[in-house]
N, C-alpha and C positions, 0 to 999 in steps of 0.2 A: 550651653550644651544643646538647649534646645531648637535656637537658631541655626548653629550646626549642622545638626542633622535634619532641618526641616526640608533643605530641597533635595535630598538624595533621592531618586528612583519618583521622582513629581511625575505626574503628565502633566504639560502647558495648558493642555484643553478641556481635560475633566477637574482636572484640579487635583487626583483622587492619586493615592499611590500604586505605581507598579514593583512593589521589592519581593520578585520572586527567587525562590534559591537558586543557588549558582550563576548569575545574575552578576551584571557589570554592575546593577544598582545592590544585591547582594555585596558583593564585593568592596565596596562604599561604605556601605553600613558598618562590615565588620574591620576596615581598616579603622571607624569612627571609634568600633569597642576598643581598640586595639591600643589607639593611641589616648585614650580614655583611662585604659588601665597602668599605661607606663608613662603619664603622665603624675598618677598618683604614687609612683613608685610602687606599683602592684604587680606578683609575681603572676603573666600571662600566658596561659599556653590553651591548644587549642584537642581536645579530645579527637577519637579513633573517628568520631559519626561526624565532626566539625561543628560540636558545640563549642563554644568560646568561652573560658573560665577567665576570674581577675584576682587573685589571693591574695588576703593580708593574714598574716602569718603560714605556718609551715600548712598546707592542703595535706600530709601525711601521719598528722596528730591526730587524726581524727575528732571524730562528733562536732564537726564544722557547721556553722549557722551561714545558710547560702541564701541568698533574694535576687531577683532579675527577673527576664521572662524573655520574648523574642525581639527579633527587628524586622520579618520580614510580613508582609502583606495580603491580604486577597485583594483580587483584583480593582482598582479605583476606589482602594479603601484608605481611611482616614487616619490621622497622623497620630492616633494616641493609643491605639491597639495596638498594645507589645511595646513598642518605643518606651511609654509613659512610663509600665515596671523599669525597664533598661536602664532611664535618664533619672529617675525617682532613685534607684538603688546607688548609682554616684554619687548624688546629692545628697542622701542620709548618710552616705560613707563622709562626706565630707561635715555636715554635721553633727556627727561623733566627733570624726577629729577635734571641732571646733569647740565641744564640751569639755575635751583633756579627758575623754573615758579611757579607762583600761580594758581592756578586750583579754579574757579568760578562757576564749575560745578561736579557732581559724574562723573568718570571716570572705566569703565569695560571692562574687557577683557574674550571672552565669546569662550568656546568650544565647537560646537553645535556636537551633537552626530548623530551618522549614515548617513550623509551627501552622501555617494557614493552610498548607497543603493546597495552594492554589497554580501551583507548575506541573504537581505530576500526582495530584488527588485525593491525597492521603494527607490528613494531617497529624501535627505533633512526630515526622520521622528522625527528628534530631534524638527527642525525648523518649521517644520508642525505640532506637536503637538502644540507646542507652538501658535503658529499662528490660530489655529483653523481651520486649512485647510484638518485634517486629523483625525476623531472621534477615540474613545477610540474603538470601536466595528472591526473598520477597523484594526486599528493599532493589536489588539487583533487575530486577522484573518490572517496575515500576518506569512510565513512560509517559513522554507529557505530548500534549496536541500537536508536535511541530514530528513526532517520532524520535526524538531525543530521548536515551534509557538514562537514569539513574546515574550509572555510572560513567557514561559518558558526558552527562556533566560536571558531575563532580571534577572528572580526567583536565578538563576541561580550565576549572575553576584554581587547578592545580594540587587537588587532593587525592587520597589513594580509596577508589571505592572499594579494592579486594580486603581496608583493615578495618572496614566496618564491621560492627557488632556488640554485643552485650559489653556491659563495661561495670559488671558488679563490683572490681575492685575503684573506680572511681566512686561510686554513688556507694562504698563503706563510710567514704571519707563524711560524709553528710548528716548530722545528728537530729537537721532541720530544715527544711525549704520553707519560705515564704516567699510568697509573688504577690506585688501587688498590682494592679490593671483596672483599667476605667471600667465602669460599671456597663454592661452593653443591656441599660435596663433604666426604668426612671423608679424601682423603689429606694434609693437614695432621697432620688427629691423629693416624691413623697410624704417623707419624713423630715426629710431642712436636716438631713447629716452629711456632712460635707465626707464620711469615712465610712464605711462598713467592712466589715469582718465573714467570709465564706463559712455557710454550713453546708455545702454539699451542691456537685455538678450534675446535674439530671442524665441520667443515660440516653444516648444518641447515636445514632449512626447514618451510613449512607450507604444508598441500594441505589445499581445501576441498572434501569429498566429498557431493555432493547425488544422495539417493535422491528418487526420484519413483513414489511409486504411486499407490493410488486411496481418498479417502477413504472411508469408510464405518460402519454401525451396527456396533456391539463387543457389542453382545447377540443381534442376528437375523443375522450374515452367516457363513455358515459357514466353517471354517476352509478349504476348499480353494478356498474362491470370493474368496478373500481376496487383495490385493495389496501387500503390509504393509512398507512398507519399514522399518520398526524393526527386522525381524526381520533385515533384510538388514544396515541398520547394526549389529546386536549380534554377527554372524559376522565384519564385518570387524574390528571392536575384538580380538575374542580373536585372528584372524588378524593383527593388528598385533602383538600380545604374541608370538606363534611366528613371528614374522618376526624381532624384535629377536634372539630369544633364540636363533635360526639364527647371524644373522651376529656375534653381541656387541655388538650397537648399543641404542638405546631408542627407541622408538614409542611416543607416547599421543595418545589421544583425548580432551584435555579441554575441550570445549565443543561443545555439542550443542545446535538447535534445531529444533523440533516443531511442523508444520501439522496442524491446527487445536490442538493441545494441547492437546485435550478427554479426563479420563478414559472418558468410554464412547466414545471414537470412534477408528476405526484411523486412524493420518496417513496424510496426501497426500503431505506432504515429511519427511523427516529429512535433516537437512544437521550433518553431523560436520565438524570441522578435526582433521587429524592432525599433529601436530610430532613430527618423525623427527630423529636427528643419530646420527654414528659417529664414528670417525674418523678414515675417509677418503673420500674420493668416491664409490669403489666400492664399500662396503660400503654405504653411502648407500642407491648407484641398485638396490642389490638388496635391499634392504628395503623400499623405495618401490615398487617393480617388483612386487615379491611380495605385499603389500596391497592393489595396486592389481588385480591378476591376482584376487585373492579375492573380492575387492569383487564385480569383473563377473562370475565364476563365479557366485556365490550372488546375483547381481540378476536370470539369465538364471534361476533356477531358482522364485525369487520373483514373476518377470514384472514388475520393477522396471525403471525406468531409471537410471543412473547417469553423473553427469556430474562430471568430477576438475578445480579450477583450481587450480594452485599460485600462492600469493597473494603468497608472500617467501619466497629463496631467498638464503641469504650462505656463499658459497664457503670450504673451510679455510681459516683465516689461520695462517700461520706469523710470530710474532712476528720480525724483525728479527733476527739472530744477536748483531749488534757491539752492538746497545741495550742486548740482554739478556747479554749476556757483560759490558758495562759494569754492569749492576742486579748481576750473580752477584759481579763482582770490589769493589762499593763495600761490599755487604753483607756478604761474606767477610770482610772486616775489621774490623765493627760490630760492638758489643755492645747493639743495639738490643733484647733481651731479658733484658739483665743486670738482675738486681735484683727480677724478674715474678711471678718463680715460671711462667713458662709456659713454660720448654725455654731451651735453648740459641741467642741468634740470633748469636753469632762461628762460624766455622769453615763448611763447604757449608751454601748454603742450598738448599733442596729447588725443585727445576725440574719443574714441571706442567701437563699441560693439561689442558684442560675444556670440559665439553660445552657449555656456557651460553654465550650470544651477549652481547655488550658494544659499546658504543660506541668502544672501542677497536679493536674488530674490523672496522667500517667505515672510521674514520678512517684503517688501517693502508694501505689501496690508496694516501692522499695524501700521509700522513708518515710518518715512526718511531715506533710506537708499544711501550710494554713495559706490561703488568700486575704488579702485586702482590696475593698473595692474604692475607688474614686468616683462622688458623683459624677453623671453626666444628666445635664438639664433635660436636656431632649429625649435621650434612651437611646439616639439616632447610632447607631454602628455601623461597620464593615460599608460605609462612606463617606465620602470627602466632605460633609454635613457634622462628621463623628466630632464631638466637642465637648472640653470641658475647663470651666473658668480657671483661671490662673490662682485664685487665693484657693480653691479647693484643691489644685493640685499640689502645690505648698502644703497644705494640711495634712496630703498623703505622705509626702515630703519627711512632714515632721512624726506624720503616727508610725510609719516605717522606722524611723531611725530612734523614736520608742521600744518597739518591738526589738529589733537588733541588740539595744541596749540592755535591754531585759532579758532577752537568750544570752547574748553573747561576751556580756560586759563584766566585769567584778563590782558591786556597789560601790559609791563612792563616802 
C-alpha cells in the first residue's frame, strides 16, 4: 500500500508533496482509498462534504468504531502526515481479519478531505463540514491563490458544492473515532516508545495580517518619504518570536504575499498569516494580543495601515478521559512492539499532547474521539525530511488493530 501511494501528487524537485484538494493528485489519492476499500470487499461511499468512508458491517447500526485520517498535504510536505493513519487503518483491518476476530460492532475507515487546508486556507473543511463547524455560505466563500472558489473546484473535481453541510445523521452512526498519525514532535523518542496515546490538541488559530502602505520607486523615493509596509511586517514576525518565547507557546509567520512583487518597487500590501497555538487559551490570547499590539505600534510609526482577520480558530480539545483511559488500559497490555527493535510497547504507554491540529480534534465536539501517535526520530513535519522507521510504524500498525479489537470485537 505504501509503495502505492508513495508517488501520487510527488514534486521531482523538492521531493516534498503537493496533494491539494480537488487536485488531479487529490483525485489519485482518493481513487487509491477507493480501490482500497473494494478491494477488501468494504461497503464504499462517499459523504455530502466528499469525505470518503470504507464499512465493514451495516454504517446504520449504529455506535460504529471509525479510524483513519487524511491524504491530502501542505505544501512540499512529507509522506506520513495523514497517509500513515489512512495506510495503518487498512493494515489493522487486515490484521483483525488475520486473527479470525468477531467484530460486535460496524467498523470504518474514513478519508476526511482537505485536512491541511493548504489550497484555500482553512484547515480540517472536510471534518468541519461535517461537524457543523463550518456553514455551506462560508465553505462557498472560500478561495485559493490562483482565484479558484470552493465550489468551483469541487464542480470541477466532479462534486456537488450546493449539497455541502452538516451531516449530524452520518456522524450518529459513530460510537468512536480513533486516528492515529505520526507524532509531529520528538516526545516519543524521548521516551524509546515506539506508540503514544493523545491527551489533548492545544488551541490554535490563524490571523491574516494586512499592511497597506503606498507603492513606490525603490531607487528615487527616499527612505523617509517612504511608506513601506514590509518593514512593518518584518517587526511584527520577530515580535511574534519574543511573543512565543514570553509565554512558551509558538507563533510563525509562514506565508506571505506582496503588492506589486516587483524587485525595484516598495509594496502597497504585505499581507502575512500568523498561526499561533499554546497550551491553553490564555497563553493563546496573550501571545495574539501581544503581536497584535506590535503590529499597530510599528504601523503607527511606518504610517501604515493595518487590518487583523482571524480566518480559523479551533478551541483546546481535551481528548475524552474514559476513551483514552480505554486506549491506555488495552495498550497496557500489548506487546505491540515485541519483536521491533523499537522500545518497549507492554507496561505505560506514554500520554501526550500536541500542538498540531487533527480531524480528530473537530470531530471531538460530536463524538468520542482518542489519537494514537507514531514516533518520529526527528520531530521533523509538514516536510519532505518528515520520517518515521518502518518497525515503529508496524508497531502503530499492531497497537491500532489493539485498540479496534477492544472497541469493536466480541472477546475471543
Amino acid at each position: 500500500m505504501w509503495r502505492e501511494l508513495a508517488p501520487v501528487g510527488r514534486d521531482p524537485d523538492s521531493r516534498g508533496y503537493r496533494r491539494y484538494a480537488w487536485t488531479g493528485a487529490d483525485a489519485d489519492c482518493r481513487a487509491w482509498f477507493r480501490a482500497q476499500a473494494v478491494g477488501r470487499g468494504l461497503r464504499y461511499e462517499v459523504d455530502r462534504n466528499g469525505n470518503q468512508w470504507a464499512w465493514l458491517g451495516d454504517p446504520d447500526a449504529g455506535d460504529a468504531v471509525v479510524t483513519g485520517s487524511h491524504l491530502d498535504s501542505v505544501p512540499d510536505g512529507g509522506a506520513f502526515d495523514g497517509p500513515l493513519g489512512v495506510v495503518s487503518s487498512f493494515a489493522a483491518l487486515d490484521e483483525l481479519r488475520s486473527r479470525g476476530v468477531e467484530f460486535a460492532r460496524p467498523l470504518a475507515i474514513a478519508n476526511f478531505g482537505d485536512e491541511e487546508g493548504a489550497r484555500f486556507g482553512l484547515a480540517c473543511v472536510g471534518s468541519r463540514l461535517a461537524a457543523g463547524q463550518l456553514t455551506k455560505a462560508q465553505a462557498h466563500a472560500l478561495v485559493d491563490a490562483d482565484g479558484v472558489t470552493l465550489p468551483q473546484a469541487m464542480e470541477r473535481a466532479g462534486f456537488d458544492p450546493d449539497a455541502i453541510g452538516p451531516d449530524p445523521e452520518r456522524l450518529a452512526r459513530i460510537g468512536a473515532f480513533v486516528e492515529l498519525h505520526i507524532e509531529q514532535g520528538r516526545a516519543l523518542d524521548l521516551t524509546d516508545h515506539p506508540v503514544g496515546i493523545a491527551s489533548a490538541i492545544w488551541p490554535h488559530g490563524r490571523w491574516r495580517f494586512d499592511f497597506a502602505g503606498e507603492a513606490n520607486h525603490a531607487g528615487t523615493t527616499r527612505l523617509v518619504d517612504r511608506r513601506d509596509p514590509m518593514l512593518t511586517y518584518a517587526e511584527t514576525v520577530l515580535a511574534a518570536r519574543r511573543a512565543a518565547e514570553d509565554a512558551g507557546a509558538v507563533a510563525t509567520f509562514g506565508k506571505v504575499a506582496v503588492e506589486p512583487n516587483g524587485v525595484n518597487a516598495i509594496p502597497s500590501l504585505v499581507r502575512g498569516w500568523l498561526d499561533s497555538r499554546a497550551v491553553d487559551q490564555d497563553t493563546l490570547d496573550v501571545v495574539v494580543a501581544a503581536v497584535q499590539a506590535a503590529a499597530r505600534e510599528r504601523a503607527r510609526r511606518d504610517r501604515v495601515e493595518l487590518t487583523v482577520v482571524r480566518e480559523s480558530f479551533t478551541p483546546v480539545v481535551d481528548f475524552p478521559h474514559a476513551l483514552r483511559d480505554e486506549l491506555a488500559r488495552i495498550l497496557g497490555g500489548s506487546d505491540f512492539g515485541s519483536g521491533s527493535g523499537s522500545g518497549s510497547g507492554s507496561g505505560s504507554v506514554p500520554v501526550l499532547g500536541t500542538g498540531a491540529g487533527h480531524d480528530a480534534g473537530i470531530l471531538s465536539a460530536a463524538v468520542p474521539t482518542a489519537m494514537l501517535f507514531v514516533r518520529n526520530p526527528t520531530g521533523v513535519s509538514h516536510s519532505p525530511a518528515e520520517h518515521a522507521v518502518e518497525d515503529d510504524c508496524v508497531a502503530g500498525v499492531h497497537a491500532l488493530a489493539d485498540v479496534l479489537e477492544g472497541l469493536a470485537c466480541r472477546s475471543r
